[in-house]
N, CA, C and O atoms as a DFTB+ gen file, in Angstrom:
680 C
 N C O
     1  1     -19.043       5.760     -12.968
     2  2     -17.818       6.262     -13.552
     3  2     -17.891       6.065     -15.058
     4  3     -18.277       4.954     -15.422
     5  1     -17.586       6.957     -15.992
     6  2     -17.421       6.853     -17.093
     7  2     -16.216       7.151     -17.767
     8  3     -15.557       8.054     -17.251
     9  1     -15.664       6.522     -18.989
    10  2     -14.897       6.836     -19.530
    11  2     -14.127       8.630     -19.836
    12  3     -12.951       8.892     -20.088
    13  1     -14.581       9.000     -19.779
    14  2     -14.419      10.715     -19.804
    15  2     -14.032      11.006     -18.423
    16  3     -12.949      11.571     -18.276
    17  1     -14.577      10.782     -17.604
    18  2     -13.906      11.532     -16.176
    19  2     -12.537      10.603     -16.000
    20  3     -11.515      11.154     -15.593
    21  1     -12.535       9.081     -16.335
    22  2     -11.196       8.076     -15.561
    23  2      -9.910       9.392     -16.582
    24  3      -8.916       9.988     -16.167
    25  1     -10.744       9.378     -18.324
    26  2      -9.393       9.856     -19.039
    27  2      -9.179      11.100     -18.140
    28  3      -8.019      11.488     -18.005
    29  1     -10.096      11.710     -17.562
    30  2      -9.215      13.437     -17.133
    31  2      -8.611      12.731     -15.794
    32  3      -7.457      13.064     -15.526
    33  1      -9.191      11.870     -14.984
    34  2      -8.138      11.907     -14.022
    35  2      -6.802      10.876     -14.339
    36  3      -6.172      10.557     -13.330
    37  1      -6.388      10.413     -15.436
    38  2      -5.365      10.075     -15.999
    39  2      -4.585      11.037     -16.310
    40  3      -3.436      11.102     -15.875
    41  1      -5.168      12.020     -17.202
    42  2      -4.432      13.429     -17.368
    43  2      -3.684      13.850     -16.084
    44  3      -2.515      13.870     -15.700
    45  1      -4.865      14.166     -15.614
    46  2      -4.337      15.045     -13.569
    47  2      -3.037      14.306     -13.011
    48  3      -2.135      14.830     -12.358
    49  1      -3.110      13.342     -13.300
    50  2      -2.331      12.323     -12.718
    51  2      -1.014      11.821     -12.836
    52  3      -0.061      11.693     -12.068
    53  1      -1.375      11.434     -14.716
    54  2       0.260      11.187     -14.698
    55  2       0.924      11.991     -16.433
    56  3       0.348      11.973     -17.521
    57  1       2.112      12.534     -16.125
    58  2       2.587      13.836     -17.320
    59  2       3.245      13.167     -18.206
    60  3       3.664      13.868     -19.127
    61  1       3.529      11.884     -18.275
    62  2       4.124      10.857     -19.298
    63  2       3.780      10.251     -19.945
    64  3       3.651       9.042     -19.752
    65  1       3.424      10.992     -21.217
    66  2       2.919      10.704     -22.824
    67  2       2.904       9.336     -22.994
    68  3       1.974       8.627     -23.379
    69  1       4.296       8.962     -22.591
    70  2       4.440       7.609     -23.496
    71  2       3.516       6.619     -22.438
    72  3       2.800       5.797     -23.009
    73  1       3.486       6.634     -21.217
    74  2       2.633       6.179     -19.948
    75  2       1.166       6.124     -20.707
    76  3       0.546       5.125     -21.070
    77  1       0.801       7.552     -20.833
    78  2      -0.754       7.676     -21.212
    79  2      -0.692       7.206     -21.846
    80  3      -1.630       6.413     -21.763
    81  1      -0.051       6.980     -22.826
    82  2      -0.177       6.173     -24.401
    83  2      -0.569       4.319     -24.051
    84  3      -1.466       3.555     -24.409
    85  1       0.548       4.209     -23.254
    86  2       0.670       2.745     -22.673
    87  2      -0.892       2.543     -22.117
    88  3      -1.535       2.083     -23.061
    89  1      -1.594       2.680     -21.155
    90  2      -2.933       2.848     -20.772
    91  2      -4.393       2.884     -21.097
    92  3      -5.466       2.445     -20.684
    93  1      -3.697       3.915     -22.409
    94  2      -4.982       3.720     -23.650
    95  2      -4.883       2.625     -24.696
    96  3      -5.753       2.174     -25.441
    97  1      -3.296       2.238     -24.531
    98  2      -3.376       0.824     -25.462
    99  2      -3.922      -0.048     -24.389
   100  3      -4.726      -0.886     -24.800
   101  1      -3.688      -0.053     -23.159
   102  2      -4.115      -1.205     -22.382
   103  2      -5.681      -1.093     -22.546
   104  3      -6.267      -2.146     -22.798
   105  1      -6.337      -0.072     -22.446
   106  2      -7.679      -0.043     -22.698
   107  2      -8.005      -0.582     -23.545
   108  3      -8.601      -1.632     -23.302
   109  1      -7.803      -0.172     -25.066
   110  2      -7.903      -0.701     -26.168
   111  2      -7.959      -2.494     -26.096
   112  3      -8.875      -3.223     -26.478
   113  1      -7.201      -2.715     -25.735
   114  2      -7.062      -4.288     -25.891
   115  2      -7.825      -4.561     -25.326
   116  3      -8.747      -4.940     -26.049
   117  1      -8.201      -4.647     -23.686
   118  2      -8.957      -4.680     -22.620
   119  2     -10.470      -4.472     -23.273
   120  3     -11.334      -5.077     -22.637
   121  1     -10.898      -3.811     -24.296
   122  2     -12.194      -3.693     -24.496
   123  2     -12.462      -4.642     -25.236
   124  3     -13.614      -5.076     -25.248
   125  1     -11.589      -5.134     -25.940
   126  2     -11.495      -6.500     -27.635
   127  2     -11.382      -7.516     -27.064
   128  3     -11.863      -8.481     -27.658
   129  1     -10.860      -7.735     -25.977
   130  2     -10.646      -8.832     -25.461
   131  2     -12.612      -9.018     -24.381
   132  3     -13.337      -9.999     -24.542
   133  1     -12.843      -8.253     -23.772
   134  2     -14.009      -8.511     -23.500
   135  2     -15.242      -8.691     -24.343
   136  3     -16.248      -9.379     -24.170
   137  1     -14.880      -7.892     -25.284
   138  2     -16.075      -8.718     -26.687
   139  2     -15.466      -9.947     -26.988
   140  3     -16.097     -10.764     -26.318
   141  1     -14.871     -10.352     -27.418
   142  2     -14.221     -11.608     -27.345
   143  2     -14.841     -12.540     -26.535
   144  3     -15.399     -13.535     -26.997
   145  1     -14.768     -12.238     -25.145
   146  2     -15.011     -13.060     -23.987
   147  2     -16.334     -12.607     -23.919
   148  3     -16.869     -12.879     -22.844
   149  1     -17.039     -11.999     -24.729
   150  2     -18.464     -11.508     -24.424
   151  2     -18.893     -10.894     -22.715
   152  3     -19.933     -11.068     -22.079
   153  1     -17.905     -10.301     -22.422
   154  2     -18.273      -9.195     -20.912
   155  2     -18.441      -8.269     -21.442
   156  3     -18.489      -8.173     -22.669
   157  1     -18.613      -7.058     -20.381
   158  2     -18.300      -5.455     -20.647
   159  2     -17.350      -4.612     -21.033
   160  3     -16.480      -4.056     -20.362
   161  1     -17.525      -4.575     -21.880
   162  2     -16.506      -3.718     -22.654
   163  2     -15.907      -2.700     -21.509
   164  3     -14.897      -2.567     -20.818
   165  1     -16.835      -2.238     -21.684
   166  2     -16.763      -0.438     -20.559
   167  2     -16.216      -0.621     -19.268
   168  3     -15.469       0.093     -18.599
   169  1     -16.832      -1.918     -19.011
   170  2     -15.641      -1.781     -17.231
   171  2     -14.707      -2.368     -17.743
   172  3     -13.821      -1.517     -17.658
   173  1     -14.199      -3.364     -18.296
   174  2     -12.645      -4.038     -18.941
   175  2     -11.856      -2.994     -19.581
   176  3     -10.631      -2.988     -19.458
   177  1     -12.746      -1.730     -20.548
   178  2     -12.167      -0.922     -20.879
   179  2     -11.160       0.296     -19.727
   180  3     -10.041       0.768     -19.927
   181  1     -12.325       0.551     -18.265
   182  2     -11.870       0.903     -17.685
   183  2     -10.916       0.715     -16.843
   184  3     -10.335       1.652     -16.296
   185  1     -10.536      -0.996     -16.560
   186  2      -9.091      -1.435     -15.733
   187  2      -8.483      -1.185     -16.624
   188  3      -8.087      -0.075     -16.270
   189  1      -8.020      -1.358     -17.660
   190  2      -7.394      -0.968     -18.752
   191  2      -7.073       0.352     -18.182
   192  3      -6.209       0.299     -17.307
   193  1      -7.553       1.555     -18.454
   194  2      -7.256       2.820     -18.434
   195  2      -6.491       3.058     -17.335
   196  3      -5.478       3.756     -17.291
   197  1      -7.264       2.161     -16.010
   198  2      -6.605       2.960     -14.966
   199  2      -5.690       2.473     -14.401
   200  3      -5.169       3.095     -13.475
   201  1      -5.054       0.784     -14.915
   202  2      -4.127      -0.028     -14.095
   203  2      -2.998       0.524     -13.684
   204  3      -2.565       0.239     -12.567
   205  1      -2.068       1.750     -14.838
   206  2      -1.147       2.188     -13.718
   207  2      -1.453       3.963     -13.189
   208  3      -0.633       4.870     -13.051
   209  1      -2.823       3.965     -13.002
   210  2      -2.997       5.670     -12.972
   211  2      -1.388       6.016     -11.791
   212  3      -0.647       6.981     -11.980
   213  1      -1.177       4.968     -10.642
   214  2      -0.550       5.188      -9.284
   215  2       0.783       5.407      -9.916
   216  3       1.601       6.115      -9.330
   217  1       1.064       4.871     -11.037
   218  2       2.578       5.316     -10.871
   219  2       3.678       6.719     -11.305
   220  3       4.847       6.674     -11.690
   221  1       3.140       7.437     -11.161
   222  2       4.070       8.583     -11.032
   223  2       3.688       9.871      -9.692
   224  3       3.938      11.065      -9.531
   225  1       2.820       8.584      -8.792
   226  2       2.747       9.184      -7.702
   227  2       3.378       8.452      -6.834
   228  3       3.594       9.068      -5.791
   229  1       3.784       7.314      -6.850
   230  2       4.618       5.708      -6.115
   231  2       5.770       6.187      -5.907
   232  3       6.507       6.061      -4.929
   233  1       5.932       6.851      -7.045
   234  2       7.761       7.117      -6.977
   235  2       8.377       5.556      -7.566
   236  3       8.051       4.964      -8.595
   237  1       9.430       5.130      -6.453
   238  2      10.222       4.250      -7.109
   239  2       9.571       3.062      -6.070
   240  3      10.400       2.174      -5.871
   241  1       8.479       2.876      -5.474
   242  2       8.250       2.004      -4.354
   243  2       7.202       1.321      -5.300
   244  3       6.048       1.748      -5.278
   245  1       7.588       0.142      -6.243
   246  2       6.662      -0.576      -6.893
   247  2       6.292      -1.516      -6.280
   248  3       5.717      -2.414      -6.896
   249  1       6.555      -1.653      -4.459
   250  2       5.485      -2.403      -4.207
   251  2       3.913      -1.995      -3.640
   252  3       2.971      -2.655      -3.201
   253  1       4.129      -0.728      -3.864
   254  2       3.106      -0.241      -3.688
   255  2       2.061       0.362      -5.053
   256  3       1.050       1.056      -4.949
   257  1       2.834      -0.281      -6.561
   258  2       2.018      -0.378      -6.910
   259  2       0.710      -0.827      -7.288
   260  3       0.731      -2.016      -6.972
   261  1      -0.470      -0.565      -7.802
   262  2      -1.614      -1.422      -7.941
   263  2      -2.333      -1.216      -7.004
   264  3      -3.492      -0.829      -7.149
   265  1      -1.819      -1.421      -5.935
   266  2      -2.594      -1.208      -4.008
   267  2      -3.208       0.506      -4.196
   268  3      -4.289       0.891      -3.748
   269  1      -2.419       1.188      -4.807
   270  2      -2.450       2.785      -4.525
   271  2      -3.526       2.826      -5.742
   272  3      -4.562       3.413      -5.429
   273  1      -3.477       2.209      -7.360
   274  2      -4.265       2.922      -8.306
   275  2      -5.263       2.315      -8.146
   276  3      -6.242       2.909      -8.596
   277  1      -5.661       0.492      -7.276
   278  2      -6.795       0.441      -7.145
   279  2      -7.872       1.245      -5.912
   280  3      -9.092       1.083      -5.934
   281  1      -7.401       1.820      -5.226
   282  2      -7.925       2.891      -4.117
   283  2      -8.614       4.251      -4.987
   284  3      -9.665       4.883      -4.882
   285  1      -7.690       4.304      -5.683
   286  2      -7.841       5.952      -6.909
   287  2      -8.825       5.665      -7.477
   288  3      -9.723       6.506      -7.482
   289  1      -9.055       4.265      -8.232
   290  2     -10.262       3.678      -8.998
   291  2     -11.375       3.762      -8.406
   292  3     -12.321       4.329      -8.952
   293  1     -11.482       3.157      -7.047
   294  2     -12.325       3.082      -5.964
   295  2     -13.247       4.626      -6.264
   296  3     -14.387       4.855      -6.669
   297  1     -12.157       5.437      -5.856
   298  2     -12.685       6.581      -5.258
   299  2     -12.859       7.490      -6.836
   300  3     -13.215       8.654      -6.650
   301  1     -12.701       7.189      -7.979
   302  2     -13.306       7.483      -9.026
   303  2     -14.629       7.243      -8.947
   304  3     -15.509       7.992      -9.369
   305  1     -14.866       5.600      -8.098
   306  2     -15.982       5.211      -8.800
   307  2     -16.115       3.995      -9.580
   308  3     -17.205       3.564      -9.956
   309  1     -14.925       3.412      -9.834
   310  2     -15.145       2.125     -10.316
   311  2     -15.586       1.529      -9.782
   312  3     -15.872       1.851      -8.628
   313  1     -15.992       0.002     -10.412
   314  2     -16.636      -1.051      -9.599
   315  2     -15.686      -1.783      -8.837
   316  3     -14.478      -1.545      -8.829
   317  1     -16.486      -3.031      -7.944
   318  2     -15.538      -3.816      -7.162
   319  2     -14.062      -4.412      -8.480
   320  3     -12.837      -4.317      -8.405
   321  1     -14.849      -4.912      -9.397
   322  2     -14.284      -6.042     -10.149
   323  2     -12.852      -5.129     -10.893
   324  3     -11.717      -5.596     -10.800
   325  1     -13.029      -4.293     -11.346
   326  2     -12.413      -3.409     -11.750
   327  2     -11.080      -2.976     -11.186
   328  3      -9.968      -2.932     -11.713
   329  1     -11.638      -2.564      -9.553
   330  2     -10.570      -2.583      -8.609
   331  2      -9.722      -3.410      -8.210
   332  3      -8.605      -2.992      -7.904
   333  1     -10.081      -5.022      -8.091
   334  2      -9.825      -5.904      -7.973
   335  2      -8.640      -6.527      -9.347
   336  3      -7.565      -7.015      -8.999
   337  1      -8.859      -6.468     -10.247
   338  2      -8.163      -6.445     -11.684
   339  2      -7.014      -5.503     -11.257
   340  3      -5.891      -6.002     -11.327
   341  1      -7.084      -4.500     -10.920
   342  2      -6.064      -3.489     -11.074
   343  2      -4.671      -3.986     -10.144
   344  3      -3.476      -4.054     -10.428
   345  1      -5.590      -4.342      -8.691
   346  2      -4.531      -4.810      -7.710
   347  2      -4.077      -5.872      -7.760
   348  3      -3.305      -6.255      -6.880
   349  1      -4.506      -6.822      -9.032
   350  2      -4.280      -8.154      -9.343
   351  2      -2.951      -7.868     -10.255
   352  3      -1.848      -8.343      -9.988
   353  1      -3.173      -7.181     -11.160
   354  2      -2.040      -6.961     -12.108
   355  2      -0.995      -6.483     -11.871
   356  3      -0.360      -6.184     -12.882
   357  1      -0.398      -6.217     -10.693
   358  2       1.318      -6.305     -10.224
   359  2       1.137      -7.427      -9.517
   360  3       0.498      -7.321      -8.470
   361  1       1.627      -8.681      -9.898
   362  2       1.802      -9.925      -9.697
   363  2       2.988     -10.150      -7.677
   364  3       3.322     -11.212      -7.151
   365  1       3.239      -8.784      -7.191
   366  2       4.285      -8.746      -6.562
   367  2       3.436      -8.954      -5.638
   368  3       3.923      -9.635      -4.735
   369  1       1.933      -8.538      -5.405
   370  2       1.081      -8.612      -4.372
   371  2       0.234     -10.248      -3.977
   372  3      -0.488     -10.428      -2.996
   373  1       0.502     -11.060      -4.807
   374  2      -0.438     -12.212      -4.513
   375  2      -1.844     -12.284      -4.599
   376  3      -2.465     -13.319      -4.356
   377  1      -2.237     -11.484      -4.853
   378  2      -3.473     -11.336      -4.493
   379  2      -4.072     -12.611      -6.150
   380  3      -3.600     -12.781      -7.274
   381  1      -5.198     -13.165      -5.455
   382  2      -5.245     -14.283      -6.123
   383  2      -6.458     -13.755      -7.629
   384  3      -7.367     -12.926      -7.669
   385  1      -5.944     -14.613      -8.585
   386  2      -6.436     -13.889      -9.717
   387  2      -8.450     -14.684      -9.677
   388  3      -8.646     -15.870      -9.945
   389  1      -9.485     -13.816      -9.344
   390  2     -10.492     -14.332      -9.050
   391  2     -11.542     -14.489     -10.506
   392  3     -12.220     -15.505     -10.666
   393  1     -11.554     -13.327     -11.516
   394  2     -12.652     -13.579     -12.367
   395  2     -11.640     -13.475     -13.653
   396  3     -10.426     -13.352     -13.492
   397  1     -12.295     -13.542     -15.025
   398  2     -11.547     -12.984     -16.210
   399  2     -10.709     -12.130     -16.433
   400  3      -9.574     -12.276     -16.887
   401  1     -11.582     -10.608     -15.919
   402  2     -10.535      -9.587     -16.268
   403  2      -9.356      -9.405     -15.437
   404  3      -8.323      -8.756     -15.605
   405  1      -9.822     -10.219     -14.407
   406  2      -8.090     -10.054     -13.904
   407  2      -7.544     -10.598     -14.250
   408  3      -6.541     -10.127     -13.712
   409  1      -6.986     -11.801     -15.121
   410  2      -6.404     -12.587     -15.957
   411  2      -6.085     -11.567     -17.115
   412  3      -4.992     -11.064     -17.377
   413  1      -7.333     -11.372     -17.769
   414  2      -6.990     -10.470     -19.230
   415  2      -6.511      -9.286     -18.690
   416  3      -5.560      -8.981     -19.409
   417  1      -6.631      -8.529     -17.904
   418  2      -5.723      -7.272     -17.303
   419  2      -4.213      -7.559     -17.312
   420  3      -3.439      -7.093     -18.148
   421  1      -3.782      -8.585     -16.036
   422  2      -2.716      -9.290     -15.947
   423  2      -1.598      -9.816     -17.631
   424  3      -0.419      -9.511     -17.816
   425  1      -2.290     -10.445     -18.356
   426  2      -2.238     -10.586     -19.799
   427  2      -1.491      -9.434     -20.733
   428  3      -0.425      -9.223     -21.311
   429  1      -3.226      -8.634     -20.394
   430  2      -2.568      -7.542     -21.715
   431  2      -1.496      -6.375     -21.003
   432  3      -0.411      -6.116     -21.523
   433  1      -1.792      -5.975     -20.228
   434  2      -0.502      -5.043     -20.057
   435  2       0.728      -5.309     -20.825
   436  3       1.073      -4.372     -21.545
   437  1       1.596      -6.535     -20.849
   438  2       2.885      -6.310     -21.375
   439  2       2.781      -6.539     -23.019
   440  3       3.692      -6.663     -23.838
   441  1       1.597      -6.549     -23.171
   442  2       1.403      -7.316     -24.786
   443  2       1.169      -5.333     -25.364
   444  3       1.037      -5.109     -26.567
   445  1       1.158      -4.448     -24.606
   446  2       1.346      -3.062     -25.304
   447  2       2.384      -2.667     -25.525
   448  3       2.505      -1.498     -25.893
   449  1       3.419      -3.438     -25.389
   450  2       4.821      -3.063     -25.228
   451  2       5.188      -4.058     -26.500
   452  3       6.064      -3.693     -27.284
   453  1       4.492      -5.349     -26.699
   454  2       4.770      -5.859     -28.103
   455  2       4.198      -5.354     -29.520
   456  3       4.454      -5.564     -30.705
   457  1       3.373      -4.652     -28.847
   458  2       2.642      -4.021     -30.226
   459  2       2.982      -2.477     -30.673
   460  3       2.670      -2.004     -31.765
   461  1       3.697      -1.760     -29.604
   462  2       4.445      -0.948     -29.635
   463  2       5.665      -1.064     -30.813
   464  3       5.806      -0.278     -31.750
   465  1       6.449      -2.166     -30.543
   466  2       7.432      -2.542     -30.961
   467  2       7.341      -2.852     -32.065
   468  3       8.238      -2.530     -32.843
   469  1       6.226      -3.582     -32.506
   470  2       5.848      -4.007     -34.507
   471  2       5.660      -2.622     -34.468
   472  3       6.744      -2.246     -34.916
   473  1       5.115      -1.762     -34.270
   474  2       4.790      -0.518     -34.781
   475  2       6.207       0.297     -35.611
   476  3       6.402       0.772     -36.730
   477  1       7.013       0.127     -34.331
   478  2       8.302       1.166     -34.762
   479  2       9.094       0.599     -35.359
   480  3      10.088       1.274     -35.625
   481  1       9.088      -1.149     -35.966
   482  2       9.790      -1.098     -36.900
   483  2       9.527      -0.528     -38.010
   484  3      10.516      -0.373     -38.726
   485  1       8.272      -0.053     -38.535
   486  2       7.557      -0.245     -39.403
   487  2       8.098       1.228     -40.368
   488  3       9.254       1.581     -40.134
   489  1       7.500       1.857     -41.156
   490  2       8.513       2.794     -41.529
   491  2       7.263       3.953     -41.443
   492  3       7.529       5.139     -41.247
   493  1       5.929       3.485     -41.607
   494  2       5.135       4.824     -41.157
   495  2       5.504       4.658     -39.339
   496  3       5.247       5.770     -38.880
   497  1       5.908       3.887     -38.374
   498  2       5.516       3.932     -37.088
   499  2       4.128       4.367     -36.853
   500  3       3.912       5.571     -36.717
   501  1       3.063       3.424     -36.785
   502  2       1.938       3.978     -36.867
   503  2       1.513       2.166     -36.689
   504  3       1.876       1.138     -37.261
   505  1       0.302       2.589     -35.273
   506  2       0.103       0.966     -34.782
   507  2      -0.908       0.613     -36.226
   508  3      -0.649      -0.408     -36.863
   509  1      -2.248       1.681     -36.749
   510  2      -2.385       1.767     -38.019
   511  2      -2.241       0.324     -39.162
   512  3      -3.116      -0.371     -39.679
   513  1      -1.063       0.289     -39.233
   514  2      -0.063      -0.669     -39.982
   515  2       0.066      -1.523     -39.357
   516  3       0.369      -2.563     -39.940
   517  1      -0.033      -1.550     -38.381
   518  2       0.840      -2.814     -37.653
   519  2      -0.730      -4.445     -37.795
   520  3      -1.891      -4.457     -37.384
   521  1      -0.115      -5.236     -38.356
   522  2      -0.607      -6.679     -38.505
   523  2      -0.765      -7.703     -37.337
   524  3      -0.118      -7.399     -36.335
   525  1      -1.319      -8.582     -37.280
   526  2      -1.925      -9.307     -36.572
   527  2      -0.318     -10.088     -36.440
   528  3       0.317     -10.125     -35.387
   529  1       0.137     -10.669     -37.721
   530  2       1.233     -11.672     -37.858
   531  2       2.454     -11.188     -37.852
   532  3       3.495     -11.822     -38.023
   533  1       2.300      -9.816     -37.610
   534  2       3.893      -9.197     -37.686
   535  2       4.023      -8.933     -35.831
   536  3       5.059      -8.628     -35.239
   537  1       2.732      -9.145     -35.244
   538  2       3.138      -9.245     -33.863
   539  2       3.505     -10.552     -33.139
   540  3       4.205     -10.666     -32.133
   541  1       2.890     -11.522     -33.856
   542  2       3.283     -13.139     -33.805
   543  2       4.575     -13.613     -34.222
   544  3       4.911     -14.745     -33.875
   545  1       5.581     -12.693     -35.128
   546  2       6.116     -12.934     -35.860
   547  2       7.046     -12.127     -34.441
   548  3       8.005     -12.867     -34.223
   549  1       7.077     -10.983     -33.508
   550  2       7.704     -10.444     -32.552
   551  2       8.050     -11.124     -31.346
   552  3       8.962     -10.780     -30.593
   553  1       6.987     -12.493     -31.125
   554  2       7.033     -13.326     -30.258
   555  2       8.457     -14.628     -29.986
   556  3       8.855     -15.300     -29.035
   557  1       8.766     -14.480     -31.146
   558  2       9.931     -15.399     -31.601
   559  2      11.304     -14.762     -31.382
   560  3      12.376     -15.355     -31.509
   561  1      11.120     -13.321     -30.994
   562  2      12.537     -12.446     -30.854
   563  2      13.428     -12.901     -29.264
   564  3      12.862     -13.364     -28.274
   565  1      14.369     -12.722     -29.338
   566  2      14.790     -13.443     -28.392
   567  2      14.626     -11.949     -26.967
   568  3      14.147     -12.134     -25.848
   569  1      15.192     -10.566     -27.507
   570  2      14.569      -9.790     -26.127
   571  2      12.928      -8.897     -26.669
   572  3      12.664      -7.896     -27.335
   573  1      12.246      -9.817     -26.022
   574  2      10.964      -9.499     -25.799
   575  2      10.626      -8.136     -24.700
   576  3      11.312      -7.652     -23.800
   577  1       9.451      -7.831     -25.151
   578  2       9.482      -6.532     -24.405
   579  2       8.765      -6.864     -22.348
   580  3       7.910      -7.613     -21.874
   581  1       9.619      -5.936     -21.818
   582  2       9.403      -6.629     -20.307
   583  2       7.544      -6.749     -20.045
   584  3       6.644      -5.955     -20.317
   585  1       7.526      -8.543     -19.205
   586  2       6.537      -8.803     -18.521
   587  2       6.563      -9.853     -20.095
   588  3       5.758     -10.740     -19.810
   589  1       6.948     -10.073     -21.166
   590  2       6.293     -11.181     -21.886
   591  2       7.564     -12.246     -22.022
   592  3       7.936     -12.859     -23.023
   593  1       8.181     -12.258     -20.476
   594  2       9.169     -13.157     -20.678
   595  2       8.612     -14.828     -20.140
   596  3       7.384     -14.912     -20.153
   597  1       9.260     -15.975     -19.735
   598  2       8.980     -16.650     -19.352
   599  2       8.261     -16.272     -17.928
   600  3       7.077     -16.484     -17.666
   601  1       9.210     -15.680     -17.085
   602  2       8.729     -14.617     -15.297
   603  2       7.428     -14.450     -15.643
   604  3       6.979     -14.510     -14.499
   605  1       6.485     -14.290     -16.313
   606  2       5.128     -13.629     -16.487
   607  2       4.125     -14.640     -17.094
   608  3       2.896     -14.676     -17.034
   609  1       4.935     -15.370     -17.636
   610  2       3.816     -16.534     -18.501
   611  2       3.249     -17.496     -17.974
   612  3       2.206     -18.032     -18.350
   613  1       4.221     -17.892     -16.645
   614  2       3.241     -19.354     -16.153
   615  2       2.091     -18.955     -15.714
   616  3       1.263     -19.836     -15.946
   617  1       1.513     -17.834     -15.062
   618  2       0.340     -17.493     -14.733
   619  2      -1.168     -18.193     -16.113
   620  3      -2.036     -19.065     -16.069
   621  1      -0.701     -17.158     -17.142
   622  2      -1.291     -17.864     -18.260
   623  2      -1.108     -19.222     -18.587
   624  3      -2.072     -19.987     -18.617
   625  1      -0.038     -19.567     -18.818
   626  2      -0.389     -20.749     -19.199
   627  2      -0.841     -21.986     -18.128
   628  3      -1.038     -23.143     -18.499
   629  1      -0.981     -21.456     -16.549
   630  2      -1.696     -21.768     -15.502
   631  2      -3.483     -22.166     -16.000
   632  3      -4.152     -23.153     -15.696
   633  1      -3.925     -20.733     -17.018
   634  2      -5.408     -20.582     -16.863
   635  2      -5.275     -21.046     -18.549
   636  3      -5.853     -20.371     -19.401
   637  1      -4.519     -22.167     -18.898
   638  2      -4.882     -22.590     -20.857
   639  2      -4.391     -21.601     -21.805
   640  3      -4.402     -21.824     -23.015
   641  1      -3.905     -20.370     -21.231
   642  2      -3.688     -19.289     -21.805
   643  2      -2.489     -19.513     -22.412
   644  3      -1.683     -20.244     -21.835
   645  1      -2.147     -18.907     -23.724
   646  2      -0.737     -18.635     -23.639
   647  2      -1.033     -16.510     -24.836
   648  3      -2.009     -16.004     -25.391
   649  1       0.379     -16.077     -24.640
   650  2       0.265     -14.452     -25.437
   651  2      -0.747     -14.836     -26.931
   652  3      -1.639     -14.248     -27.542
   653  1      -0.187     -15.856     -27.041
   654  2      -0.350     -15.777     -28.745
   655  2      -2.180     -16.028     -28.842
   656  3      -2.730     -15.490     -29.803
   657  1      -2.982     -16.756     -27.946
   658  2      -4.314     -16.870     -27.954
   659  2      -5.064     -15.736     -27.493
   660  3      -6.294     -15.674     -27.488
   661  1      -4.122     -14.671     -27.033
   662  2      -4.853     -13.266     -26.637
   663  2      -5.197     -12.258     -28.002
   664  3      -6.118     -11.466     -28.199
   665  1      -3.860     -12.722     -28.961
   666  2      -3.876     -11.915     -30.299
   667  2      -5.154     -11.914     -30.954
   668  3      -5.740     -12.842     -30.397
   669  1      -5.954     -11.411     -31.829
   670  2      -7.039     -12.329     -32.998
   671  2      -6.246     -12.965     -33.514
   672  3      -5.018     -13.010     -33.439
   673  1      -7.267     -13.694     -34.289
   674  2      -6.689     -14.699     -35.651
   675  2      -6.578     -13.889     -36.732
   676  3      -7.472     -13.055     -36.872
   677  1      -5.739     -13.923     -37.500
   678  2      -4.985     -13.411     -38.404
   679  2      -6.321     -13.193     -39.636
   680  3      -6.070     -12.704     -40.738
């Protein structure tokens, strides 16, 4: 599976810009964070892409998310680990968090929704602009964007983790 076929069946899949948008930021991070951690870019890049391909085929039944986009992944072609990450990251399933990227999957998802947010204060709105410390500086707001509330953090700070050690250093 390569990057080019997951993006068209993201396209096929789901018609909500701001969704796709969300996905390719999850990628994005998902690839920085595996250089970081010195893995594969390219498969970290790819849970990234595809963690919510399932939802605008779920409908409103989010417990069936993750279960449905890691099957889609499957049958793209992803790898085990990949798949495994995907169905890890709706926390509603249990499924137990086994290697890195399911941690950093789990992780970055809601941290696109904080970097979203430095963006649009900004007056170009353009992630572009957006700073390392003006997203650190978002962490301190009292409504945080959903999944980076306390509900989401003990996991991380379970594995030494906390949001702010996912960021770079400034």
């Amino acid at each position: 599976m390569n990057h080019e076929s997951a993006l068209q069946s993201v396209h096929q899949n789901i018609k909500n810009e701001n969704l796709v948008r969300h996905m390719l930021a999850t990628e994005a991070i998902m690839r920085a964070l595996a250089v970081r951690f010195n893995e594969n870019a390219d498969e970290w890049g790819l849970a990234g892409l595809l963690h919510d391909i399932d939802l605008e085929l779920i409908g409103e039944d989010m417990s069936a998310h993750s279960q449905r986009a890691a099957e889609m992944a499957q049958q793209l072609g992803a790898s085990g680990a990949v798949c495994h990450a995907i169905l890890c990251h709706n926390g509603a399933h249990g499924e137990p968090f086994q290697t890195l990227m399911d941690k950093a999957l789990y992780c970055a998802d809601p941290l696109t929704g904080l970097i979203t947010a430095a963006a649009l204060v900004r007056p170009e709105k353009k992630l572009s602009f957006v700073e390392v410390k003006s997203i650190r500086k978002r962490f301190k707001e009292k409504h945080l964007p959903p999944g980076l509330t306390e509900n989401k953090s003990p996991n991380a700070a379970n594995w030494g983790w906390n949001w702010m050690t996912l960021l770079p250093s400034d």
